[in-house]
LONU-924738 format. One record per residue (C-alpha): residue in three letters; x, y, z. Coordinates in nm, 2 decimals, always signed. Last residue first. Layout:
N
{residuo=ALA | east=X | north=Y | up=Z} $
...
REM end
This chain:
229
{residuo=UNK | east=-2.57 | north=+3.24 | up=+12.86} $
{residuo=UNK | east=-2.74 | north=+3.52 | up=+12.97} $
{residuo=UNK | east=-2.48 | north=+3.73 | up=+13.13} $
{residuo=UNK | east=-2.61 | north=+4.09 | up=+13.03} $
{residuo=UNK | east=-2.93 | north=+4.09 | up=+13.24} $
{residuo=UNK | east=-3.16 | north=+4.42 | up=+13.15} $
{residuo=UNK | east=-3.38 | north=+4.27 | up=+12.94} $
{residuo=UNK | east=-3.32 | north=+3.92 | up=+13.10} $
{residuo=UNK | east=-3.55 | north=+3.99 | up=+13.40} $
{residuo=UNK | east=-3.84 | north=+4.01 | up=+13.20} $
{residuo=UNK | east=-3.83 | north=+3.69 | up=+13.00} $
{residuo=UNK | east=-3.65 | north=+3.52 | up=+13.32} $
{residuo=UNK | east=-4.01 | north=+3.55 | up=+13.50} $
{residuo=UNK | east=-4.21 | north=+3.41 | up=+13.23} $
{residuo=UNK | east=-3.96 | north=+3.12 | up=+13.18} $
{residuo=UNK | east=-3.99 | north=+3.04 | up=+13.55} $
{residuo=UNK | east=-4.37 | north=+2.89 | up=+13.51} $
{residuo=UNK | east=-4.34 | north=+2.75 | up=+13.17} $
{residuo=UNK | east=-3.99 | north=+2.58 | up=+13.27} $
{residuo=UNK | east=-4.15 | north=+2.46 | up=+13.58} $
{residuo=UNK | east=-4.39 | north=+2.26 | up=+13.32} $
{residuo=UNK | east=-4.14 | north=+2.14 | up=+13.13} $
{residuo=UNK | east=-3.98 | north=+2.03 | up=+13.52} $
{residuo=UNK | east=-4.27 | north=+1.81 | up=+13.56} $
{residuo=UNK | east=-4.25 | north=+1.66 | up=+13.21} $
{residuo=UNK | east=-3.91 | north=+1.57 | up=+13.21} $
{residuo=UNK | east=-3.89 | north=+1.40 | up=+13.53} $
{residuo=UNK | east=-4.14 | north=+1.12 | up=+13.48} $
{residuo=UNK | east=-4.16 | north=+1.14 | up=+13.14} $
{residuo=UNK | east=-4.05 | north=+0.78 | up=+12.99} $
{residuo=UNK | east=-3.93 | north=+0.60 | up=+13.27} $
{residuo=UNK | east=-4.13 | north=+0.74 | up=+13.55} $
{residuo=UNK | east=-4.44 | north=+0.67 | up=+13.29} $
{residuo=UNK | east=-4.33 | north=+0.33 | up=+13.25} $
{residuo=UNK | east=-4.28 | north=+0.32 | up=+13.63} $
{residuo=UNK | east=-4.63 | north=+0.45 | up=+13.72} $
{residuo=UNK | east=-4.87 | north=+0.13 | up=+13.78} $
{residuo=UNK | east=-4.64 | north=-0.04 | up=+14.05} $
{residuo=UNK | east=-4.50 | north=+0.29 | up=+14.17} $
{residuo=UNK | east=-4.83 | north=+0.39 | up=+14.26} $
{residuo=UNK | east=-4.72 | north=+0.55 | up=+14.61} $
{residuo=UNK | east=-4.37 | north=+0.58 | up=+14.52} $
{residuo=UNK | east=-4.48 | north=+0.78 | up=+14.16} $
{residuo=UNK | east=-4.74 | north=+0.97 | up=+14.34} $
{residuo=UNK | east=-4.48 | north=+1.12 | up=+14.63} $
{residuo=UNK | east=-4.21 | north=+1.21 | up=+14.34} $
{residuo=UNK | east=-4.53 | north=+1.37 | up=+14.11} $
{residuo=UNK | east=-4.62 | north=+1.57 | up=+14.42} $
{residuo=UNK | east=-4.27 | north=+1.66 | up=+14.50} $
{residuo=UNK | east=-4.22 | north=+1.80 | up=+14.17} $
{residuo=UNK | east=-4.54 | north=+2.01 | up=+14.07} $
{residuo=UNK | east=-4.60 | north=+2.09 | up=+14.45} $
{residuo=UNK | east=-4.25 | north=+2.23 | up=+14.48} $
{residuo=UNK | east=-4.32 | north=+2.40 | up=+14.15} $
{residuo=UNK | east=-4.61 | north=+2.54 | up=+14.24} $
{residuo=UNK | east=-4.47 | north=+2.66 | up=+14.55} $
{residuo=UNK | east=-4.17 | north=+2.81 | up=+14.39} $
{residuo=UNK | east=-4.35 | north=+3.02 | up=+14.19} $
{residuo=UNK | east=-4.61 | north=+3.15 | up=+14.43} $
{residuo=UNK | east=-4.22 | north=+3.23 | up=+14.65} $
{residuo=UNK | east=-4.03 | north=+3.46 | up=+14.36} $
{residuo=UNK | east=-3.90 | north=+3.62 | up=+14.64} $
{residuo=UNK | east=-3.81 | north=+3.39 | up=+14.86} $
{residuo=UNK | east=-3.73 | north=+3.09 | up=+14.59} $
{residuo=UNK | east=-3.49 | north=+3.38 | up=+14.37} $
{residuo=UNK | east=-3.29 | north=+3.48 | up=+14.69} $
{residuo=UNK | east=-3.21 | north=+3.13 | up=+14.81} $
{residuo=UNK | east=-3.10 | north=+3.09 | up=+14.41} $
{residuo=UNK | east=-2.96 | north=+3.49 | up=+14.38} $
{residuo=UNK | east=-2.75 | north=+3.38 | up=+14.69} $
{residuo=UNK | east=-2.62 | north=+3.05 | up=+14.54} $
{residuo=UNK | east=-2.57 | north=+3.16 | up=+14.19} $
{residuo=UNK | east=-2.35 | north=+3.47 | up=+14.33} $
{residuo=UNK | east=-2.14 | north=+3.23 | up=+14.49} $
{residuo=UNK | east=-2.10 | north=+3.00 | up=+14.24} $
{residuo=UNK | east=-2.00 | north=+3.27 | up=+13.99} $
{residuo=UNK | east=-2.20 | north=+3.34 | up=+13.70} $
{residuo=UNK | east=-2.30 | north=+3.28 | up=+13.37} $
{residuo=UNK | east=-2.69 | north=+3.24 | up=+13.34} $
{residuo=UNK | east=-2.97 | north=+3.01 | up=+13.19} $
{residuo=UNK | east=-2.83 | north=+2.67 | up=+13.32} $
{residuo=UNK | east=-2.64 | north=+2.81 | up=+13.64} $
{residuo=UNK | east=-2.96 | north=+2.96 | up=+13.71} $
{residuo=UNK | east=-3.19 | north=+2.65 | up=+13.71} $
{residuo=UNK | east=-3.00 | north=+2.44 | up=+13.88} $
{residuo=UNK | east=-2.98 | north=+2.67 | up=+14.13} $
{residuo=UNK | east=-3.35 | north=+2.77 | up=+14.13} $
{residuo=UNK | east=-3.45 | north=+2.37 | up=+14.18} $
{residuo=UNK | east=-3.14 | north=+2.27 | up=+14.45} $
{residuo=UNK | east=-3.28 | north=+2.58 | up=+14.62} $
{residuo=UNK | east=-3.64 | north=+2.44 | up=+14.60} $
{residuo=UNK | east=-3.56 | north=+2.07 | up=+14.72} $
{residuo=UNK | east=-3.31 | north=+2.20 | up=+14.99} $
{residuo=UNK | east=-3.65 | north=+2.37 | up=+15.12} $
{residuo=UNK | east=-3.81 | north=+2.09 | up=+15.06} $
{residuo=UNK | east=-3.57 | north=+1.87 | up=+15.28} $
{residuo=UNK | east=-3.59 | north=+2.13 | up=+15.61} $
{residuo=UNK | east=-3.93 | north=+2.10 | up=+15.66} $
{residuo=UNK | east=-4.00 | north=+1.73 | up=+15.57} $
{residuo=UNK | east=-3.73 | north=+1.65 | up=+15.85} $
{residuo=UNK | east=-3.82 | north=+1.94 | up=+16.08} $
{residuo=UNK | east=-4.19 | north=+1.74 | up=+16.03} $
{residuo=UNK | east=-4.05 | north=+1.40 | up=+16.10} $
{residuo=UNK | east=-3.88 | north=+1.57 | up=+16.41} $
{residuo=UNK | east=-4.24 | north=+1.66 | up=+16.54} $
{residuo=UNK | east=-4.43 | north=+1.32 | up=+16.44} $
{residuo=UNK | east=-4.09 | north=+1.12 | up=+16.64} $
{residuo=UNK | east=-4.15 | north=+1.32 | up=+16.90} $
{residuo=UNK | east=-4.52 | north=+1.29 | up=+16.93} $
{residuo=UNK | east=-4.48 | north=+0.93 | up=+16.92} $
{residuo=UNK | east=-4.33 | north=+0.87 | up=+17.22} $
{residuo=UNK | east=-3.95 | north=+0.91 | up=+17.37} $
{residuo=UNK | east=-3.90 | north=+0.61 | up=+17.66} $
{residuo=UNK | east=-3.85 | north=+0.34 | up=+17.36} $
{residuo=UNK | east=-3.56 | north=+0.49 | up=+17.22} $
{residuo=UNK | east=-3.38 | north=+0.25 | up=+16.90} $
{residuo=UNK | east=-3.67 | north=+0.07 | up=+16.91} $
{residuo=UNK | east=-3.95 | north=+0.29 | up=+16.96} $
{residuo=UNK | east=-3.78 | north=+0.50 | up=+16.65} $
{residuo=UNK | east=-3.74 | north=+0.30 | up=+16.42} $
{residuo=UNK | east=-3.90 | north=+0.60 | up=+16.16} $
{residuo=UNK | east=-3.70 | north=+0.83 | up=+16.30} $
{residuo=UNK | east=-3.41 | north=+0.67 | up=+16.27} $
{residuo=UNK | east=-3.46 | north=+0.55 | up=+15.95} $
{residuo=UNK | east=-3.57 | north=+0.90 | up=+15.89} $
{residuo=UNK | east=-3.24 | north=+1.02 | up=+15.98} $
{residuo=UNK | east=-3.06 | north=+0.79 | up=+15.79} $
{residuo=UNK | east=-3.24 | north=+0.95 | up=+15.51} $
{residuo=UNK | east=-3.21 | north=+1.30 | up=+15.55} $
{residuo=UNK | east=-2.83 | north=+1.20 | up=+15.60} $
{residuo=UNK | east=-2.78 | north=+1.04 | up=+15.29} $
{residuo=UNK | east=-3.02 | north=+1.35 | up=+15.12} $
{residuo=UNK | east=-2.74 | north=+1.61 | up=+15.31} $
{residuo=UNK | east=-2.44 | north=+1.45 | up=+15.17} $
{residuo=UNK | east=-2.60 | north=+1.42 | up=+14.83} $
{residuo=UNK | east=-2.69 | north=+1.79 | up=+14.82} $
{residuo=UNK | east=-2.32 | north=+1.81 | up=+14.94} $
{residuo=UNK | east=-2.22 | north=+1.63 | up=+14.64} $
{residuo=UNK | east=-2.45 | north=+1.88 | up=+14.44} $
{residuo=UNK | east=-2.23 | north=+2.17 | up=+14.55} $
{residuo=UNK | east=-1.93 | north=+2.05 | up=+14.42} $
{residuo=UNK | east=-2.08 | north=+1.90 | up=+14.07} $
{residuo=UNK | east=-2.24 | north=+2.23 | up=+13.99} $
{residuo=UNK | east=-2.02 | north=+2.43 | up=+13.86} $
{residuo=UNK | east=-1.75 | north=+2.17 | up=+13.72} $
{residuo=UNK | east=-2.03 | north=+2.04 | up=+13.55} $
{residuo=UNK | east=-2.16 | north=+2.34 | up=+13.41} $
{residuo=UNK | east=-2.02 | north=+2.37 | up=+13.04} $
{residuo=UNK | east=-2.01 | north=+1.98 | up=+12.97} $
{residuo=UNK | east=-2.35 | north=+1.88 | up=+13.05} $
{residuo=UNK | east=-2.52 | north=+2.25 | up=+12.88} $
{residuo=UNK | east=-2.37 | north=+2.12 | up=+12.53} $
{residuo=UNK | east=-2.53 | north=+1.81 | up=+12.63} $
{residuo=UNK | east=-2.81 | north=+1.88 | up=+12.63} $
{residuo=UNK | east=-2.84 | north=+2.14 | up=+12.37} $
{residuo=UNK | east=-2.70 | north=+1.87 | up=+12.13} $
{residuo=UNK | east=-3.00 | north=+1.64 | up=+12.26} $
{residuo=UNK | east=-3.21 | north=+1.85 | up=+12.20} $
{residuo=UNK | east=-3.15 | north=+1.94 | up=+11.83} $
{residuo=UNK | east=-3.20 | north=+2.33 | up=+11.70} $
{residuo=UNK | east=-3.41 | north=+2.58 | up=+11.69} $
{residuo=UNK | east=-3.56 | north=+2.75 | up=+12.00} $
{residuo=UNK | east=-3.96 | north=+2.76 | up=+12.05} $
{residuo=UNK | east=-3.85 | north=+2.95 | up=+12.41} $
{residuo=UNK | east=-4.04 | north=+2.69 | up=+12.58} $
{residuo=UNK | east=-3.76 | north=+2.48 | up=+12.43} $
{residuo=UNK | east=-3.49 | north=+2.67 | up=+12.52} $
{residuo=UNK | east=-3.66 | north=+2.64 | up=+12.87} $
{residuo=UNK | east=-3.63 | north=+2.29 | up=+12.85} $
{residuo=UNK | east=-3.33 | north=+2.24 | up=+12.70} $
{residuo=UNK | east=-3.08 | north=+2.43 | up=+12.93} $
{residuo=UNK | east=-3.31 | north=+2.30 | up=+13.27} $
{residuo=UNK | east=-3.22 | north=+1.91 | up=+13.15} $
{residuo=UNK | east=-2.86 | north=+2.02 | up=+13.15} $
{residuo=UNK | east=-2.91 | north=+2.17 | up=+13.48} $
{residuo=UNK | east=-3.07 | north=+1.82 | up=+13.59} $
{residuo=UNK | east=-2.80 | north=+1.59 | up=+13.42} $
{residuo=UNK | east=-2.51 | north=+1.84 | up=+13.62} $
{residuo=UNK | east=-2.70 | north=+1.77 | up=+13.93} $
{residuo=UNK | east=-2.72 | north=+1.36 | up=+13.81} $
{residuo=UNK | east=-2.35 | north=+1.35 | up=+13.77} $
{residuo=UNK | east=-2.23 | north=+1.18 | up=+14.13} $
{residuo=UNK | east=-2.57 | north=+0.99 | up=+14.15} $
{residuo=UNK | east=-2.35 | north=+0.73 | up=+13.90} $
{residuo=UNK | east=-2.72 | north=+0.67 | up=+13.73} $
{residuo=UNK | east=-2.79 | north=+1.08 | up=+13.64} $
{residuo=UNK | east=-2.67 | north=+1.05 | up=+13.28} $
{residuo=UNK | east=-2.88 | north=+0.76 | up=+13.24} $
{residuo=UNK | east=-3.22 | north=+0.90 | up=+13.35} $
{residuo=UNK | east=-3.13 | north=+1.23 | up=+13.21} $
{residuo=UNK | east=-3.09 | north=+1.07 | up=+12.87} $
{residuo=UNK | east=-3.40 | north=+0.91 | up=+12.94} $
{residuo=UNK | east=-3.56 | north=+1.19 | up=+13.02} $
{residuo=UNK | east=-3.43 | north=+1.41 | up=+12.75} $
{residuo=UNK | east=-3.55 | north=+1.14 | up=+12.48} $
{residuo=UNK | east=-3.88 | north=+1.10 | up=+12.67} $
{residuo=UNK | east=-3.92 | north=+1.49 | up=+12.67} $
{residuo=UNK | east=-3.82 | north=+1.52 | up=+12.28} $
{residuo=UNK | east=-4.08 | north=+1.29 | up=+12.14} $
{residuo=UNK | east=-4.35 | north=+1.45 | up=+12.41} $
{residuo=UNK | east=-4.28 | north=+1.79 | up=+12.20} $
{residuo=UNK | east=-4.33 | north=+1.65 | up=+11.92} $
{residuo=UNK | east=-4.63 | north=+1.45 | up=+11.94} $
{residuo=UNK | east=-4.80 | north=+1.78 | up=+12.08} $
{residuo=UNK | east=-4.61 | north=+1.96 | up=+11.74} $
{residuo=UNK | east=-4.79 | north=+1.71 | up=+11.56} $
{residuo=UNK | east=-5.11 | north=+1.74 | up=+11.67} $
{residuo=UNK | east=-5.09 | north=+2.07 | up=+11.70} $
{residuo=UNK | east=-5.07 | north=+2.16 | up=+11.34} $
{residuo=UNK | east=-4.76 | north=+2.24 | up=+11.18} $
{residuo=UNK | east=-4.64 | north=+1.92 | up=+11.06} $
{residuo=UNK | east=-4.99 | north=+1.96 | up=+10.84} $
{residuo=UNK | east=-5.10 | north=+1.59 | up=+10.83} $
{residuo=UNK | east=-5.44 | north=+1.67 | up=+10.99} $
{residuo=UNK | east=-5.49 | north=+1.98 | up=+10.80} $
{residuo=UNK | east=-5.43 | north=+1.81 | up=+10.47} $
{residuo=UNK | east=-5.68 | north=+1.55 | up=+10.58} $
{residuo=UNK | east=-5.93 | north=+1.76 | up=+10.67} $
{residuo=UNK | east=-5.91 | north=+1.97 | up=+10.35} $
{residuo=UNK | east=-5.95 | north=+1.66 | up=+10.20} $
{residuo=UNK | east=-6.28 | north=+1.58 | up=+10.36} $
{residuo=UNK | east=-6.43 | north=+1.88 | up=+10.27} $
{residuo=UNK | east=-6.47 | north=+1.78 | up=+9.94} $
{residuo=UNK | east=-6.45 | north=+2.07 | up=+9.71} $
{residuo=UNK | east=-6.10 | north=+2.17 | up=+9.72} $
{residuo=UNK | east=-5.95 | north=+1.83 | up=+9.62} $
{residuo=UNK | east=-6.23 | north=+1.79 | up=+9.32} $
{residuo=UNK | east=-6.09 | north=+2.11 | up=+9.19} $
{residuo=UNK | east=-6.28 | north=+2.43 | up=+9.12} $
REM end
């Protein structure tokens, strides 16, 4: 019997700098979400690309929660290239609709200048339309995005399985809304403490853990799905 194998402390120490213990594949994992954050974060700065940059982000994600080989970034981008075409056209109308979300909460929010004579219960009831109508663009921009990046199809067909896929697939959907929108709401609330984290993780790490949640379902749809890409 060696002197290595009988102190326990050396076993420790080979178990603490095994790569395959979960201390480094915890250390890896967060490596690669910064690095796809930030390259999300810069992909996504001309607005114009950033619905290409967040089915890009889908591709490597749920590779990832797959335990797929291979380098992030060139899954990245890979995914950049193939769907941008896709999903540029409909993303400018997601920007369309979010510039006039917002005027219209300007307006809202104004309101008792702009129209004195209505009170405050209007403004409270359009507010909610408002909030209404923007989560549920929030959740079909979410199961879009993440179709085009797992299967090939036409727009069309990605559109009505995406309004299709947040119906039916509706305790999904709601934990990711709340995964997404609650980490969008808690980084302009505490944006002071929570940039370097909105820097580093702050979209990656939400949408890993929607890639948990919707990776489950895709495992069993895919069996009998021939246009996985």
């Amino acid at each position: 019997l060696s002197l290595h194998d009988a102190l326990p402390i050396f076993n420790c120490m080979d178990g603490f700098f095994n790569q395959n213990n979960w201390f480094y594949k915890l250390m890896g994992l967060l490596f690669d979400l910064v690095i796809l954050n930030v390259v999300t974060l810069i992909i996504s700065l001309p607005l114009v690309t950033a619905g290409s940059a967040l089915t890009a982000l889908h591709y490597s994600l749920w590779r990832m929660v797959r335990n797929e080989e291979g380098s992030v970034l060139k899954m990245y981008f890979s995914s950049l290239r193939a769907n941008f075409k896709q999903v540029t056209p409909i993303w400018l109308l997601v920007l369309a609709f979010a510039v006039i979300a917002g005027a219209d909460l300007y307006f809202l929010l104004h309101l008792h200048q702009f129209a004195p004579m209505l009170g405050s219960e209007v403004r409270i009831t359009f507010m909610a339309a408002l909030a209404i109508v923007t989560v549920i663009v929030v959740a079909f921009v979410q199961w879009f995005t993440v179709l085009v990046s797992r299967y090939s199809n036409t727009t069309k067909e990605h559109l009505k399985n995406a309004a299709l896929a947040a119906i039916g697939f509706f305790p999904q959907t709601f934990i990711m809304l709340v995964l997404l929108i609650g980490t969008a709401v808690a980084c302009v609330i505490f944006y002071g403490y929570v940039i370097p984290f909105a820097l580093l993780l702050g979209f990656s790490l939400p949408q890993y853990c929607c890639a948990l949640i919707y990776s489950e379902l895709f495992e069993k749809l895919d069996g009998s799905s021939s246009t996985e890409k």
